[in-house]
C-alpha positions in Angstrom: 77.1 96.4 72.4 80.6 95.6 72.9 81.4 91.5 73.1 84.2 90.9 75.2 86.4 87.1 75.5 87.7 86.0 78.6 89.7 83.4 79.6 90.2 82.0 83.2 86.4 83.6 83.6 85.8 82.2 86.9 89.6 82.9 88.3 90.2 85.5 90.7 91.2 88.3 88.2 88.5 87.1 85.5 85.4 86.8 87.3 86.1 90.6 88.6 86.7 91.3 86.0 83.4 89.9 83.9 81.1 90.9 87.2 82.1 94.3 86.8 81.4 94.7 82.8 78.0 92.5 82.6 76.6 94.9 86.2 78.2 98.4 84.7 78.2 98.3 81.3 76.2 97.4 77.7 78.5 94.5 77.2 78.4 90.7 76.0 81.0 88.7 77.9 82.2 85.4 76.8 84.0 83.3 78.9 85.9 79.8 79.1 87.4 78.3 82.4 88.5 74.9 82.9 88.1 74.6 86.2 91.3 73.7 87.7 91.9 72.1 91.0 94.8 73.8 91.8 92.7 75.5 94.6 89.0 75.1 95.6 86.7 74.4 92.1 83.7 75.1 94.7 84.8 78.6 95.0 85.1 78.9 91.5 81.3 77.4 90.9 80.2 79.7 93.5 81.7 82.7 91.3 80.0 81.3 88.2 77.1 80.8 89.3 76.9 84.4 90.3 77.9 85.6 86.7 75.3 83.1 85.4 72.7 85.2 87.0 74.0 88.6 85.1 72.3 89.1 81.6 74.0 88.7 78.4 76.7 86.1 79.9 78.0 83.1 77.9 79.9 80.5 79.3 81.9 76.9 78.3 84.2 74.8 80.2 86.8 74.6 77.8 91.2 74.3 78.6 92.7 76.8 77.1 95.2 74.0 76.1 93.0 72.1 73.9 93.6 73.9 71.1 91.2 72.0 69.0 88.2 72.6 71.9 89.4 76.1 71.8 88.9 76.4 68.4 85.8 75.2 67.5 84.5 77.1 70.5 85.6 80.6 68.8 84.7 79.7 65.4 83.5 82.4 63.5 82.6 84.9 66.8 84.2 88.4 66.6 84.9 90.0 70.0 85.8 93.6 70.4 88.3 92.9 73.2 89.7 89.5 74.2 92.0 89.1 77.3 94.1 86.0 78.3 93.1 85.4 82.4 94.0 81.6 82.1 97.1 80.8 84.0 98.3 78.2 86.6 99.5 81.0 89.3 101.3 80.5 92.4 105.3 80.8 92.8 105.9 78.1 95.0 103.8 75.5 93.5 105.8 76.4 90.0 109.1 74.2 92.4 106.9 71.6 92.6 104.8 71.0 89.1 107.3 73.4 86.4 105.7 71.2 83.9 101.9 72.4 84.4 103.7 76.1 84.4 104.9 75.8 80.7 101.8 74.0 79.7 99.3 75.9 80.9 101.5 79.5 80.9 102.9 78.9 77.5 101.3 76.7 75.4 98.1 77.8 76.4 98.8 81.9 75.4 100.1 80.5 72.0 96.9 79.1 71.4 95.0 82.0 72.8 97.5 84.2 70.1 96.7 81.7 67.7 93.3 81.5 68.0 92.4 84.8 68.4 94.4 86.8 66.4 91.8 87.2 63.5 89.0 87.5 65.4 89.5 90.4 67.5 89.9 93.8 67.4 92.0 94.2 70.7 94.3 91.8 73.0 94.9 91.7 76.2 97.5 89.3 78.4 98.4 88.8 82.4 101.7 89.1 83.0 103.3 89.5 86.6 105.2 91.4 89.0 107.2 87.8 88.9 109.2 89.0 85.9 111.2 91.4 87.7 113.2 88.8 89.4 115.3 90.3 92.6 115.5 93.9 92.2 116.7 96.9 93.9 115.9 99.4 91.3 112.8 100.3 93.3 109.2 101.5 91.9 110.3 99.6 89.4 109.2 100.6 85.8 108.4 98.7 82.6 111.9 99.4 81.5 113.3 97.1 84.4 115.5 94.3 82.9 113.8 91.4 83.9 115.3 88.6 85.7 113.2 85.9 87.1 113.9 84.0 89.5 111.3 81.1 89.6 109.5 78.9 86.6 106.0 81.3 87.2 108.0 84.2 86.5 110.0 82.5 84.1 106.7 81.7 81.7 105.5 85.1 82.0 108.6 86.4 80.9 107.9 84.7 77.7 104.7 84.9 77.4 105.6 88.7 76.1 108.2 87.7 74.4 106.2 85.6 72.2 103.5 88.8 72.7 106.4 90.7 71.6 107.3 88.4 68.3 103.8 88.1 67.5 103.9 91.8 67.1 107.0 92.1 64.9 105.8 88.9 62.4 102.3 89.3 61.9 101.5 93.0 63.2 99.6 91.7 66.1 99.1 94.8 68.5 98.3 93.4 72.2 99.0 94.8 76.1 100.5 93.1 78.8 99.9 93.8 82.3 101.7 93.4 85.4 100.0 92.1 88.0 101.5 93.1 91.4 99.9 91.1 94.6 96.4 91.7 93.6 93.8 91.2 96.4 90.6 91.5 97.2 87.0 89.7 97.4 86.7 86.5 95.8 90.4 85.6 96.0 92.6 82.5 95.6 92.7 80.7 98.7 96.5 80.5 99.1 96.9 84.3 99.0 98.3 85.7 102.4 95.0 87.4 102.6 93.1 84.7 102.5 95.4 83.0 104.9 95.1 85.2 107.0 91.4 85.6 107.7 91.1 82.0 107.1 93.3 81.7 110.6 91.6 84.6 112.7 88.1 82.4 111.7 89.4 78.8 112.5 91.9 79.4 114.8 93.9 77.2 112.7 97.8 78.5 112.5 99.2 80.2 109.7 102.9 79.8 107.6 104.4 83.0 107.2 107.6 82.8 105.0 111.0 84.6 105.8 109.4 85.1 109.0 107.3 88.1 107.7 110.1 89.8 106.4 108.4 90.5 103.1 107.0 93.7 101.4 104.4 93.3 98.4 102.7 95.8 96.0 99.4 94.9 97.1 97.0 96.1 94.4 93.2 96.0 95.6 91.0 94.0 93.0 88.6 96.9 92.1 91.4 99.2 91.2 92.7 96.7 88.6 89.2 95.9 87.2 89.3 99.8 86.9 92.5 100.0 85.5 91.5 97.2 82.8 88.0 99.2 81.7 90.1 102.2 81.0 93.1 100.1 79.2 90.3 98.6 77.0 89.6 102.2 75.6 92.9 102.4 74.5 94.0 102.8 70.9 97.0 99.7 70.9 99.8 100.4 68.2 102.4 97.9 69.5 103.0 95.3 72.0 103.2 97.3 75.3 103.3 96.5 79.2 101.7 98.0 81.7 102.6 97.8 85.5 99.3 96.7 87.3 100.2 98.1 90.8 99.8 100.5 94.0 103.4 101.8 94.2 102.9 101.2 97.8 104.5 98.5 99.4 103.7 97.5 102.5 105.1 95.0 105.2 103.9 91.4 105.6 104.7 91.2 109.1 103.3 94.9 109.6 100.2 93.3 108.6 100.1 90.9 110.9 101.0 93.0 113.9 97.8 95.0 113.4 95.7 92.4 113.4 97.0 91.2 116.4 95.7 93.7 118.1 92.5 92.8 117.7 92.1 88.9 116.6 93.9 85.9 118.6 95.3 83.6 116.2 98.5 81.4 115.9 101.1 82.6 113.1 103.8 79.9 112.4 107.3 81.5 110.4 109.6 79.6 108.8 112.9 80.3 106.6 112.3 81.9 102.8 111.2 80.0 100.1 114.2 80.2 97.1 111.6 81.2 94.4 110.3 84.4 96.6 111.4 87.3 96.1 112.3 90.1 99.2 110.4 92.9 97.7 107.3 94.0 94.9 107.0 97.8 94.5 106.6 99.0 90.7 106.0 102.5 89.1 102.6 102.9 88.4 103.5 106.6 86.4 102.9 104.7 83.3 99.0 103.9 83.9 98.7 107.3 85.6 100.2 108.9 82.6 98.6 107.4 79.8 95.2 106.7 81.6 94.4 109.5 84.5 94.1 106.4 86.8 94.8 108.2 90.6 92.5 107.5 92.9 94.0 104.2 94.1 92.0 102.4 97.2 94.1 102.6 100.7 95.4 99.2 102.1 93.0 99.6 105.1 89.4 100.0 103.1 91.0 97.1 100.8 91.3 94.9 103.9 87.9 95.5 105.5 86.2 95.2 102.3 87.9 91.7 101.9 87.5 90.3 105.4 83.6 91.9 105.4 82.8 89.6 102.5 85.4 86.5 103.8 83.3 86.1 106.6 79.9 87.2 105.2 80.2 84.5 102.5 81.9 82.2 105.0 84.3 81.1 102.7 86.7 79.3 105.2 84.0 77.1 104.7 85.0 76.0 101.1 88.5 77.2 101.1 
């Protein structure tokens, strides 16, 4: 039985993520969360509680940032695979709270290093699309130089840096991957999908920045949960970085426009925010190289899928 570590459990990407290996496979999944307020802690009971229900889940309410919590927690357990979810996301919020950014971002993946360095066999990190920074150089690849342009992108940047030094100094062999505009069921609330449906249900109006004149990599949840089962059979010989992506951008206000064809609601646009970026679209060659990962799910079954369970779950509700 493989016994697998997982922080930021109940967070978008982590709860996936544990849902998928506890329902498909022979595994033991550990997880910690802390359960943030940054957006709605009664979606994020609602996704433990349906982990809770899986056999062979273990769970604690620990911060990644109490490294003495952290710690003790751990102990003595040996995990075949550990992978460092825990993150405060968001670009825009990282203007208003840089603090919580390096806290959470930073200190907490040097603990997660720290901690779990001798007690697992493989490591695993969330980077982000965010590290690119303004770029032209489009799919971009993991070769990019990176040049972020907001505190979000800024930690992530160092976060494989310090992934990188770790490497060098104590021969500590862990993957990065880089998330680009994932989406999907059981999302973050202030993802523009979420937005989105939230507004066709409530009739409430949404903000659309740069007045729509944005393109993002959306990468559906279930390809990346995927993508991660097939990175964790992976032999790891360095720090390495994957792109976590589509390589198909698509239009915000393209978006939009279709579903005004068929919903009424109210969009409100406003100027760019400084710490956005015009464009996400990265090279997935590396992940179809290295792991056979093709079959990637088209934007439009990604979208029904998403607003079937959105309204099913009635999550405007808690959101």
């Amino acid at each position: 039985m493989v016994r697998i570590f997982i922080t930021g459990a109940v967070g978008f990407i982590g709860f996936n993520l544990a849902k998928y290996l506890l329902e498909n496979r022979n595994n033991k999944v550990y997880g910690i969360d802390c359960f943030d307020d940054y957006y709605s802690v009664k979606l994020k009971k609602k996704r433990l509680n349906i982990l809770k229900k899986k056999k062979n889940f273990y769970f604690r309410k620990i911060d990644i940032c109490d490294y003495k919590k952290f710690k003790k927690y751990v102990g003595l357990k040996k995990f075949d695979i550990s992978i460092n979810l825990a993150a405060q996301a968001g670009v825009r919020y990282s203007l208003v709270n840089p603090q919580k950014y390096i806290k959470v971002n930073i200190l907490g993946f040097i603990n997660f290093l720290k901690v779990l360095k001798q007690n697992t066999k493989k490591l695993y990190y969330a980077s982000s699309s965010s590290v690119y920074g303004e770029s032209n150089n489009f799919p971009l690849n993991e070769k990019e130089k990176l040049h972020p342009k907001n505190v979000y992108g800024i930690t992530k940047k160092l976060n494989e840096i310090i992934a990188e030094d770790y490497f060098k100094k104590h021969n500590i062999k862990i993957i990065g991957l880089r998330f680009f505009t994932v989406y999907g069921e059981w999302g973050r609330p202030d993802m523009f999908f979420l937005k989105l449906f939230k507004s066709l249900k409530t009739k409430e109006a949404m903000f659309v920045n740069n007045f729509g004149n944005h393109d993002r990599d959306f990468t559906y949840i279930n390809d990346v949960v995927m993508i991660l089962e097939k990175l964790f059979t992976k032999k790891i010989h360095k720090h390495e970085v994957y792109n976590i992506c589509s390589n198909n951008p698509i239009s915000i206000d393209d978006i939009i426009q279709d579903f005004k064809k068929n919903w009424n609601f109210k969009v409100k646009y406003r100027p760019m925010v400084k710490a956005d970026v015009l464009k996400t679209h990265g090279s997935n060659k590396k992940i179809i190289k290295h792991l056979n990962f093709k079959k990637f799910t088209h934007i439009d079954e990604g979208i029904k899928n998403s607003l079937n369970w959105y309204l099913k779950n009635k999550i405007y509700k808690i959101s």
